[in-house]
N, C-alpha and C positions, 0 to 999 in steps of 0.2 A: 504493500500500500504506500503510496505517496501522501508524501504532508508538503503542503505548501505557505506560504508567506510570506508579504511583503514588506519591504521600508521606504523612507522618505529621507534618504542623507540630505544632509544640509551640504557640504562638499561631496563632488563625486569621484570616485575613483573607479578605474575598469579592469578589463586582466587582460593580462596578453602572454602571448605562446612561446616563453624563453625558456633556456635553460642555461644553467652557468657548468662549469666542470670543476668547480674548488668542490674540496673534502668539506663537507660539513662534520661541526663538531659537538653542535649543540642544536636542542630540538623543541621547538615551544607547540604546544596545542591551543586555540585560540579559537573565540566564539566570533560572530557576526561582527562584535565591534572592538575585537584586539586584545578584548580578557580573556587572561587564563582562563584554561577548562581543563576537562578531562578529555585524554583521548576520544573515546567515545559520543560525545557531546559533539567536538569540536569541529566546525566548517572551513575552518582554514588554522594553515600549521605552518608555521617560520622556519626555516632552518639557517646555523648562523656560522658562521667560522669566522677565525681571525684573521684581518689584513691591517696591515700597516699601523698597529698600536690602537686598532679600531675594531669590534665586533660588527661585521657586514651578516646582515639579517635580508633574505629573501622572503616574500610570502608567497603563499600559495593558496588558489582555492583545491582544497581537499579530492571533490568530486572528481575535476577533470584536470588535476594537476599543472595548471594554468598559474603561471607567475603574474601578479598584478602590482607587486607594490618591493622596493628593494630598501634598507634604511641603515643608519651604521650609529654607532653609540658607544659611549665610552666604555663600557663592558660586558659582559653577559646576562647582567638583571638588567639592564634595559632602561635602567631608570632615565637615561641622559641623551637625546639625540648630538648628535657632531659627525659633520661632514656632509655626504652627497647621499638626496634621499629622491627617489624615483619612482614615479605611477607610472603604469602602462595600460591601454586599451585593450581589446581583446586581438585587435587586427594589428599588435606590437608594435602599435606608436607610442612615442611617449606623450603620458598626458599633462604630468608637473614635473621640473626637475628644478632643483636647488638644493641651498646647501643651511646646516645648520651649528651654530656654536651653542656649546651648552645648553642644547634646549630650545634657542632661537634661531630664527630665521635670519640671516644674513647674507648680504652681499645680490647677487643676481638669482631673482627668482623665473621663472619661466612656464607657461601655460598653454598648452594645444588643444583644437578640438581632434577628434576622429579620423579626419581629411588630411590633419596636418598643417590644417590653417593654424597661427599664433593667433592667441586670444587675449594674452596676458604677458607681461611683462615691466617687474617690481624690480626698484634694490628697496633693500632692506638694511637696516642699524640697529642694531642688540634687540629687532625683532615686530621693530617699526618699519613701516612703509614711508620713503622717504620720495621718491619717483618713483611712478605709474605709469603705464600705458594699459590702453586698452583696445583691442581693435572686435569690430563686429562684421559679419559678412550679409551675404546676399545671399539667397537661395544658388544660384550661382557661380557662388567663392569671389563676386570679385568684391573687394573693398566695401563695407558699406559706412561705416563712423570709425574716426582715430579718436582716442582724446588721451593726452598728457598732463598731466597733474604733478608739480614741483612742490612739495609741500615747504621748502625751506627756502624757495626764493617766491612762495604765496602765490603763484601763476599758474594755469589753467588754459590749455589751450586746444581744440577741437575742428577737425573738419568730420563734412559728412555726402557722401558720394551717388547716385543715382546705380542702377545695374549694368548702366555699358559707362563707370571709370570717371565720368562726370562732376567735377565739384559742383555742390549744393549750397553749402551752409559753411561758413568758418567762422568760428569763436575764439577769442582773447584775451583773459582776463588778470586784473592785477590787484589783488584783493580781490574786495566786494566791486568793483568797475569794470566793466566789458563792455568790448564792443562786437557786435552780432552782422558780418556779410553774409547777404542772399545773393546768389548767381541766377539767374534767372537770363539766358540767351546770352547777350550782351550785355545786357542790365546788370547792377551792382547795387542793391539795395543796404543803406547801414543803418545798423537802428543802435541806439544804445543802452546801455540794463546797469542796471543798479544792486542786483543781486546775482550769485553764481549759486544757490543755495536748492539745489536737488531732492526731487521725493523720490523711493519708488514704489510702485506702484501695491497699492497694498489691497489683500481681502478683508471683510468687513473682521473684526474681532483679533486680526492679526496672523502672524504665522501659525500659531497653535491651534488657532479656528480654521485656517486652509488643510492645515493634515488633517485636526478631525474629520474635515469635510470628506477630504480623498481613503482616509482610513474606513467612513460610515459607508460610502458608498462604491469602493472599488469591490467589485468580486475579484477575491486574492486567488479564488480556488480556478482563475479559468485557465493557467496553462495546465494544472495538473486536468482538466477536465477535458481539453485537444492534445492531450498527452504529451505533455514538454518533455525529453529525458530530463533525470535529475540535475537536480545544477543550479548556479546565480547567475541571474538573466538583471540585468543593470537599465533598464528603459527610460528615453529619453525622451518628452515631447517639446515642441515649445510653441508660444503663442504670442497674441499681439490681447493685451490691454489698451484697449482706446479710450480718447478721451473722455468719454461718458460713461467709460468703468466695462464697456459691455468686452467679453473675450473673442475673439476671429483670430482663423490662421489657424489653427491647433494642427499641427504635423506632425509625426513620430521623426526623431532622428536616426534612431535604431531601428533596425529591422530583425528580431526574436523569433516571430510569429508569435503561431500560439496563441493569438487572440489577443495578447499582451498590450502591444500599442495599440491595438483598435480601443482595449475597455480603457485605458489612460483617456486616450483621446477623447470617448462616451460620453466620462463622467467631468472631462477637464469644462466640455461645448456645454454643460449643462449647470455650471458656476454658475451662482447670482452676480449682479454685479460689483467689481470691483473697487476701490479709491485710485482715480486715474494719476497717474506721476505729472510731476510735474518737474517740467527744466530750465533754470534760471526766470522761476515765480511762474512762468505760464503752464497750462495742461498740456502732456504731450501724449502720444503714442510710447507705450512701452514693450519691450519686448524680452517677453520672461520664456525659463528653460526649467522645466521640473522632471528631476531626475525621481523613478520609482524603483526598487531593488526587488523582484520576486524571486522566494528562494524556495527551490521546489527538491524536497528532502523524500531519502526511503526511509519510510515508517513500519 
């Protein structure tokens, strides 16, 4: 018998098909979210050997012996991240890679989707975000929004791209002072703002009201029901929050089967509505990505 169930990471992480040749020398058993367990229990199992005065830890998911996650620390309990720690997809792209001191984040962080597009790209100081990038695409792949963020020289700066490459919109801000171009043909529209101060887009009661929402009404039981093999299936949808809060667009990015991304998608079209985002004070269009984990276990 199959048991199945789902989650709602707040970060996403995926697996992907590696394998390393170092001796491992140590062996952790590990639930759903990285606590010990007992063998028996356990859905994923670390295995760790030493390199270079560092404990370098692989994860695995159990099932399908699939590497998703590699990290290194200053010893063998575990307690202390340092050095280079690396997510992978299932299709063995990387998804995060950076590095860590004592525990924090530092130095150059780095973010992919799937495709291999860059999504992200941070430095980091004893675990602070110091400079940001962000880049967003198109259905696509080409370009769709940059935005850079300096936090220590207080500037803020954005363009935003049409699907054939096209500058739209560029923003520049120094403090709370910006100034706003529209490209429009020839045309060059400027406007000025007095705020740079961002919402996103939120459901009514907040994030803890959004999970309830998708935990009350997702059937968890449907890939065991189109008989998924066993395994963690990581589903991805995303959609457009418009300015009147209403949801459009709902796409899987993953493809599972199994009915997976369909019932995501079901119950995503069937939201009340939203609190539309707003960017620098006006209501915009937002575009959100909710990752679901279905873990379909032998019982």
């Amino acid at each position: 018998m199959k048991k199945v169930s789902f989650l709602l990471p707040i970060a996403l992480f995926a697996l992907a098909n590696i394998c390393t040749s170092q001796p491992y020398k140590y062996v952790y058993y590990l639930d759903k979210d990285l606590a010990s367990t007992t063998k028996s229990t356990a859905v994923i199992i670390g295995k760790g050997f030493k390199e270079n005065g560092l404990v370098q830890v692989d994860y695995f998911d159990i099932e399908d012996n699939l590497l998703f996650m590699t990290a290194h620390f200053t010893d063998s309990s575990l307690g202390s991240m340092m050095g280079l720690f690396t997510e992978f997809y299932k299709n063995n792209k990387v998804a995060t890679r950076g590095d860590y001191l004592t525990g924090k984040k530092t130095g150059l962080w780095q973010q992919w989707d799937s495709l291999g597009h860059q999504t992200d790209s941070t430095i980091y100081q004893q675990g602070f975000a110091i400079q940001r990038a962000k880049f967003i695409y198109h259905n696509n792949g080409v370009l769709r929004d940059y935005a850079f963020k300096d936090s220590l020289q207080d500037t803020f700066t954005g363009f935003s791209y049409n699907d054939k490459n096209q500058l739209v919109t560029e923003v520049f801000f120094k403090g709370q002072s910006g100034i706003l171009k529209k490209y429009e043909g020839t045309l060059i529209k400027t406007d000025s703002l007095n705020t740079r101060e961002e919402k996103e887009a939120s459901f009514a009661g907040g994030t803890e009201a959004w999970i309830r929402f998708l935990q009350k009404n997702l059937n968890a039981n449907i890939p065991v029901e189109n008989r998924a093999p066993v395994g963690i299936y990581k589903v991805i949808v995303k959609f457009i929050v418009a300015i009147d809060g209403k949801v459009s667009e709902v796409i899987p990015e993953t493809h599972y089967g199994y009915g997976m991304e369909n019932e995501v998608v079901r119950i995503i079209k069937r939201a009340p509505a939203w609190e539309p985002a707003t960017q620098y004070g006006r209501k915009v269009n937002a575009y959100r990505r909710q990752p679901i984990t279905f873990i379909v276990e032998q019982h």
